[in-house]
Structures are given as structure tokens and as C-alpha cells.
C-alpha positions as CSV (number, residue, x, y, z in Angstrom):
1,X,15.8,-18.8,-26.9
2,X,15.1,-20.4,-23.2
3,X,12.2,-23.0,-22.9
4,X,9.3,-21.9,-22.3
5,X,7.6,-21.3,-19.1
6,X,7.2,-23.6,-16.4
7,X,4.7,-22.5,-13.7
8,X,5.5,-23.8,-10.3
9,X,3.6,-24.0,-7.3
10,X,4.5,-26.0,-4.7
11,X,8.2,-24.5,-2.9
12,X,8.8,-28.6,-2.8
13,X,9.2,-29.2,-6.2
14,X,11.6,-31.1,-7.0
15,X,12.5,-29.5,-10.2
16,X,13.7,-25.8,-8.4
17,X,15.1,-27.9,-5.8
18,X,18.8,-26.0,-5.9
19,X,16.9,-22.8,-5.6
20,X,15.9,-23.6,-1.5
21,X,17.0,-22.4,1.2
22,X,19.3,-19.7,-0.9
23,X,21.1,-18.1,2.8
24,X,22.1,-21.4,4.2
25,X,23.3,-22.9,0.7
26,X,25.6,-20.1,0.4
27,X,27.5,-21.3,4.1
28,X,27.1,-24.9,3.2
29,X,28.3,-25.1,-0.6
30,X,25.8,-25.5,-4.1
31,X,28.5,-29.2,-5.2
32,X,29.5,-27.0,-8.4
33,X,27.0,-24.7,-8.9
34,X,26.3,-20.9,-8.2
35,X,23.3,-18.6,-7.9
36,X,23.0,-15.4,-10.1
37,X,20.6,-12.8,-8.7
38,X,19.5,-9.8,-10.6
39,X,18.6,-9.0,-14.2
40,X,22.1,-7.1,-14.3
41,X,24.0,-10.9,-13.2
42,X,21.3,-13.1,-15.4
43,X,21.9,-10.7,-18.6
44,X,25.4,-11.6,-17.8
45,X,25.2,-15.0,-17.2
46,X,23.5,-15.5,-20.5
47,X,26.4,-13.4,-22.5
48,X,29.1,-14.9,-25.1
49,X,31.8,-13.7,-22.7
50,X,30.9,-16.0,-19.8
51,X,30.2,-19.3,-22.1
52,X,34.1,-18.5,-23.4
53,X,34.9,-18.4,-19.6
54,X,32.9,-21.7,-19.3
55,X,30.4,-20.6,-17.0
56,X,26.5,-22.1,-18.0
57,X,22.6,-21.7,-16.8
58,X,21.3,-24.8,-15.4
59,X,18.0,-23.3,-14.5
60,X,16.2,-19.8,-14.0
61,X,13.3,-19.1,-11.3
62,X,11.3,-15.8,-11.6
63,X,8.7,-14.3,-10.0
64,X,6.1,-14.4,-12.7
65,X,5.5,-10.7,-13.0
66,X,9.2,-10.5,-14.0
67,X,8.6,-12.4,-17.1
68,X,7.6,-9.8,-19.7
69,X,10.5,-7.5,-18.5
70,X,13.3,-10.2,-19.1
71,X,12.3,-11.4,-22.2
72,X,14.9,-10.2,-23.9
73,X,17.4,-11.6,-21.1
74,X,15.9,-15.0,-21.6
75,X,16.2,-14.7,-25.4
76,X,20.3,-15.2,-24.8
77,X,19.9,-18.9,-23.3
78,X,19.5,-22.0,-24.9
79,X,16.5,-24.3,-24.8
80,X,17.6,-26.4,-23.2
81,X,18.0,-23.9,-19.6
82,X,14.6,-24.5,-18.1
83,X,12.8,-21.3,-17.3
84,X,10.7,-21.4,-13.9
85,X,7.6,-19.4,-12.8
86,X,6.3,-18.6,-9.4
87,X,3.9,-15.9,-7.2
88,X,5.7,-13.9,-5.1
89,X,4.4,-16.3,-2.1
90,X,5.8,-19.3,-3.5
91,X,9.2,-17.2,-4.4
92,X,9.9,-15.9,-1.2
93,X,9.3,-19.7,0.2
94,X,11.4,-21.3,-1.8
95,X,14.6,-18.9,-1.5
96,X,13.7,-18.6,2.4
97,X,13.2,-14.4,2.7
98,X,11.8,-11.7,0.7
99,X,13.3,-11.7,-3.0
100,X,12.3,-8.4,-3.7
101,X,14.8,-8.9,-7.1
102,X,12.5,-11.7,-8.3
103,X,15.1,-13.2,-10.8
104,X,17.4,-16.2,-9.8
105,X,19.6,-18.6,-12.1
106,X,21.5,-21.5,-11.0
107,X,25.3,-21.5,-12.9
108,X,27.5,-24.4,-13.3
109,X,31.2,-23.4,-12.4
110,X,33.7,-24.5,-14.7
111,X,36.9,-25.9,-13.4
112,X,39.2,-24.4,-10.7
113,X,41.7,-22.7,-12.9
114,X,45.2,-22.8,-11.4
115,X,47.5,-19.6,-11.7
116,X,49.7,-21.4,-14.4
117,X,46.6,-22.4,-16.5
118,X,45.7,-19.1,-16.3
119,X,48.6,-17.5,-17.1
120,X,49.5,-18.8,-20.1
121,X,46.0,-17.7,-21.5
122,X,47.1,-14.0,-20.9
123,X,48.0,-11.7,-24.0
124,X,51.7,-10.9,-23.9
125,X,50.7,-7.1,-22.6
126,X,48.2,-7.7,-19.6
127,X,47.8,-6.1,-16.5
128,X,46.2,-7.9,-13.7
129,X,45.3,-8.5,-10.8
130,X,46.4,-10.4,-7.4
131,X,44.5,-10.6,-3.7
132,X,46.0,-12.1,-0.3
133,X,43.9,-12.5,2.0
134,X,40.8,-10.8,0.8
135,X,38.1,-12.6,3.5
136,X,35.1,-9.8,2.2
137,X,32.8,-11.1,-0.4
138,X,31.6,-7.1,-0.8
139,X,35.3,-6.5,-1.5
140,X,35.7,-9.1,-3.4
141,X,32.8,-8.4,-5.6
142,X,33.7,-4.3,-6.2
143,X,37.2,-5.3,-7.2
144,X,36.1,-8.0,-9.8
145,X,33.6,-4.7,-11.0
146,X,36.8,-2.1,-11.5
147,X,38.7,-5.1,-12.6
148,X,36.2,-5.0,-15.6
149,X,36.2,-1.4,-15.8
150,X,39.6,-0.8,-16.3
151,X,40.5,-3.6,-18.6
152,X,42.0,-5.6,-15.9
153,X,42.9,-9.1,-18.1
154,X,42.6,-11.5,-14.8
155,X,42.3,-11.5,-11.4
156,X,44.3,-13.9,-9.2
157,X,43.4,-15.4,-6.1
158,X,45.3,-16.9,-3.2
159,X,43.9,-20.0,-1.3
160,X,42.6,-17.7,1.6
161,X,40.6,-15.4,-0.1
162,X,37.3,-16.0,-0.4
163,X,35.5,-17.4,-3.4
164,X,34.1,-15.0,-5.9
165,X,31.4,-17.5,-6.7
166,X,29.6,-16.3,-3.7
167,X,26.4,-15.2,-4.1
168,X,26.6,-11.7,-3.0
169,X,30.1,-11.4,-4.3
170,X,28.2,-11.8,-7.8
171,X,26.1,-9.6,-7.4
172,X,28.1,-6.9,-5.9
173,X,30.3,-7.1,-9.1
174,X,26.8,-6.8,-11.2
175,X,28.5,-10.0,-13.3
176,X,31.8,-9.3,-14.0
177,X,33.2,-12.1,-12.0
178,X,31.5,-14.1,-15.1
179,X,33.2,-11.5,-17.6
180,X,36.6,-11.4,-16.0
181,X,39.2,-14.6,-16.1
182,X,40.3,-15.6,-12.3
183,X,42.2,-18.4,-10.5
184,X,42.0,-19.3,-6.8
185,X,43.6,-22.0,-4.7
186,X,47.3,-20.8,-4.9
187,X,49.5,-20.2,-2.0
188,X,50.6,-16.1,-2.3
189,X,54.0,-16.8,-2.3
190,X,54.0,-19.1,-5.2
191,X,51.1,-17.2,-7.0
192,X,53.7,-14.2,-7.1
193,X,56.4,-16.1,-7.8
194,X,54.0,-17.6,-11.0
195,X,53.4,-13.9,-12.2
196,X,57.4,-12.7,-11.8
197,X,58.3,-15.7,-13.9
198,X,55.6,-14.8,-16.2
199,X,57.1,-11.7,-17.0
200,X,55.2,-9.5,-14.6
201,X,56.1,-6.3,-12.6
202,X,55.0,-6.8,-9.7
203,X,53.7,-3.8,-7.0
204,X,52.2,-3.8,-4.1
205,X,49.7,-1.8,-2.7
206,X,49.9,-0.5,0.9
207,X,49.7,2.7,2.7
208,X,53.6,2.7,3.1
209,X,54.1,2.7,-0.5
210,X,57.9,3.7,-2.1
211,X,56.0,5.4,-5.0
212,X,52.8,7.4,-5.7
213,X,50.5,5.0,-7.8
214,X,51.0,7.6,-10.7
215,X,54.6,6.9,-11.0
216,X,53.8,3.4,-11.6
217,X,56.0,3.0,-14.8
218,X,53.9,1.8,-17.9
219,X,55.1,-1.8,-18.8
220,X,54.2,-4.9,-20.7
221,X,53.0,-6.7,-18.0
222,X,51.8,-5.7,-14.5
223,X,50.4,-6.8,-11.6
224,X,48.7,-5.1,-8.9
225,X,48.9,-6.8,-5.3
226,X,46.1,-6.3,-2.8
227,X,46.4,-6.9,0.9
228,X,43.8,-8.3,3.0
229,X,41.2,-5.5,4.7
230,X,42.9,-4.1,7.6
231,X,46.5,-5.6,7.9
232,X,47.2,-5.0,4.3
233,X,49.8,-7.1,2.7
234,X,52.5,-9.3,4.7
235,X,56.2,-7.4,5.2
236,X,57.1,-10.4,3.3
237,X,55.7,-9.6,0.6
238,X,56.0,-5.6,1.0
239,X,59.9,-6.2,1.3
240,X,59.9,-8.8,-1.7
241,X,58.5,-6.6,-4.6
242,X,58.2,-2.9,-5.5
243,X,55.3,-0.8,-4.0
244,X,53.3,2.4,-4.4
245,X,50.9,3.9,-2.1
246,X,47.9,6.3,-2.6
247,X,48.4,9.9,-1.5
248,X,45.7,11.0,1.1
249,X,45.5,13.2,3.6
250,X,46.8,12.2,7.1
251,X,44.6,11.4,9.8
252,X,43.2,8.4,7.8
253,X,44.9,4.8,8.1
254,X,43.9,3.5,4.6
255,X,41.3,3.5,1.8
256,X,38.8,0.7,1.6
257,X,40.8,-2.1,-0.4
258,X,37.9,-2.5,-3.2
259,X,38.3,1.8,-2.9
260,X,42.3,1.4,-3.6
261,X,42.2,-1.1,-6.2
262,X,39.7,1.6,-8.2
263,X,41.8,4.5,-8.0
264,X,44.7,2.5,-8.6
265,X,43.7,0.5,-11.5
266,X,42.7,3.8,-13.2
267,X,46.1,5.1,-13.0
268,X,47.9,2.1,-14.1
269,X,45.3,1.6,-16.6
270,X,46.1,4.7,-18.0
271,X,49.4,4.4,-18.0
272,X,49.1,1.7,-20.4
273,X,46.6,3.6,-22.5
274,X,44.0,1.3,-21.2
275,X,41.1,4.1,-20.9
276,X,40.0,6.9,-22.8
């Protein structure tokens, strides 16, 4: 059970003092830390799953008519996570704009996990999987949700994507980037090059696609390549590996990359009996 109650009054306290300015931190960096909003994220936060992942609460600011109807969300944390009160006046002061959500935590990251790290926590059949590019925290954030929703056992990151530790790409994935194993900080070529050695098949995803997604063979190991939104994935890359393609109707230059990696998960996903 969380500490109990701390009202606060004063926007300066010290004690909330990584909950200011919420807009600007995100652009200027938290030195290890994150910020959960929602109950959805916070419930999350607080499960088994994300301690195993190594993610913790430092501290949890609500507005204090959100108390009662997280009670059970706080219940999850240990004493030791101090639990913050506020009127909506003092909230909306301290974060910087209207936080209609009323229900913040600040999470300590665990160490940046590199591909090989990663890998060799994987289960010998695991599909994953891998982004290039991806620059769009919305993107980011739906692909770590149907990563979790298919069974997805990692998702990979190359160094210029953008970090799923982002506040809105958090909540956009209603916690699953908490739930879901991922590494960032590789170059692409060597993070695929990681994953073939690893046993992977490896396909990318693009619009000019050999194969239809569906006749993605079912294998021990696959991962799933996504382009960055727009360009899609490098030639380099499309003329290194094997690649499929989702069949739409012309007149349309390509499906939303968090769209793709939904429809195609599910098929690969069922391929390897990984949905009912």
C-alpha cells in the first residue's frame, strides 16, 4: 500500500518539484525519470510486469478528488512511493495547463537496454518487433499498444527513433511501453544484423512488398521491420531482407505505420497461433 496522503498547496513545493512545468520537461529531458498520466498508465506503472522490466514510482500527484477513485491503483505501490494531493488550482499550476486527467506519477527508467542484452532474454520462439526511423511519439506509442496486443515479445529501436519514454508516447500506448521489453540506441543496420544472427526471419514492411502479409510463413523467430512515416524503410534495407506488403486498394500511397504494424502483427501473430 502507497503512503498516505500528502496535501500540497503551494505549486513551489519542493517535494512535487519534478512534476513542474510537465510541456517543457518533456523537450528538455526528466535526468532518468518519466511521467505517467492517466489511471490506465498509473495502474500500469504499479503492475508486477513493469517492476520485472525494472521500471519504479518515485512519486504520484493527484488532484484530490481523484483519490477515492484510485484507491485501488494506489494499493499496488509500495510505501515508500509518496502519494501527493492538490485542488485542481494548484494541479493545473504545477503541471503548467489544464490536467483535466488529474493523475500523474514520476517513473524511474531502468537502464538503456542494448539489442544484444535484449536479445538473449528472448524465448527461443518470439516474434518481434523493429522501427527505423519512427520520429512520431503517437506512432510510437499505438505500436508499443498492438505490440501488447498481439504478443509481440520486444520491440527494437534504432538510435533515430524517438524515445518511447515520452510522455505522450506512454500514454498513447495506455502502458504497454512499461509491459513490453524494448531497446533503443542501435544503428539499423547493425540492430538487423543482431536479430538475423539471432536466428530471426527478418521482413520488411513497405507498400512494395514481394508477399502479401498473410503469406508470411509461420517460423520460430520473426521480426517485423517498420519504416519511418512517409519514406518507409531505406532500399538498403528493402533489398537486404524479405518483404511483404498490405493489399489495399489503389489510389492510396500507404497505411498509417502504427495502422500497418496492427494489421500486420495480427496476421503474423496468427500465423504463429499467437491469438485466439
Amino acid at each position: 500500500m502507497a503512503a498516505q496522503p500528502v496535501q500540497i498547496d503551494d505549486p513551489a513545493d519542493p517535494r512535487i518539484a519534478g512534476f513542474v512545468s510537465i510541456r517543457e520537461r518533456d523537450l528538455t529531458g526528466r535526468d532518468g525519470l518519466f511521467v505517467a498520466e492517466g489511471t490506465v498508465v498509473l495502474r500500469m506503472l504499479g503492475a508486477p510486469t513493469a517492476r520485472e522490466n525494472g521500471f519504479a514510482a518515485e512519486a504520484i500527484l493527484l488532484l484530490e478528488n481523484r483519490l477515492a477513485g484510485v484507491a485501488d491503483v494506489l494499493a499496488s505501490f509500495p510505501e515508500t512511493v509518496p502519494v501527493y494531493i492538490a485542488s485542481s488550482a494548484v494541479f493545473d499550476a504545477v503541471a503548467g495547463f489544464n490536467m483535466h486527467r488529474g493523475v500523474l506519477a514520476l517513473g524511474s527508467k531502468p537502464p538503456v537496454e542494448q539489442g544484444g542484452t535484449l536479445l538473449g532474454r528472448l524465448p527461443e520462439t518470439s516474434l518481434v518487433l523493429a522501427g527505423c526511423g519512427l520520429s512520431n511519439h503517437d506512432n510510437v506509442g499505438s505500436i508499443f499498444r498492438n505490440a501488447a496486443a498481439f504478443g509481440a515479445d520486444a520491440v527494437f529501436l534504432d538510435e533515430t527513433s524517438c524515445d518511447p519514454l515520452y510522455r505522450k508516447a506512454i500514454r498513447v500506448s495506455v502502458g504497454s511501453v512499461l509491459s513490453v521489453p524494448f531497446s533503443r540506441g542501435l544503428g539499423a543496420e547493425a540492430l538487423l544484423d543482431g536479430l538475423a544472427q539471432a536466428g530471426f526471419e527478418i521482413w520488411g514492411l513497405s507498400p512494395r512488398g514481394a508477399v502479401p502479409v498473410a503469406d508470411i510463413p509461420a517460423a520460430r523467430r520473426i521480426a517485423l521491420v517498420l519504416g519511418t512515416e512517409g519514406e518507409g524503410l531505406p532500399d538498403s534495407i528493402l533489398s537486404s531482407f524479405r518483404t511483404a506488403r498490405i493489399p489495399q486498394r489503389p489510389g492510396l500511397d500507404s497505411l498509417n505505420v502504427a495502422t500497418a504494424s496492427g494489421i500486420a502483427l495480427y496476421q503474423i501473430a496468427l500465423a504463429m497461433d499467437r491469438v485466439a
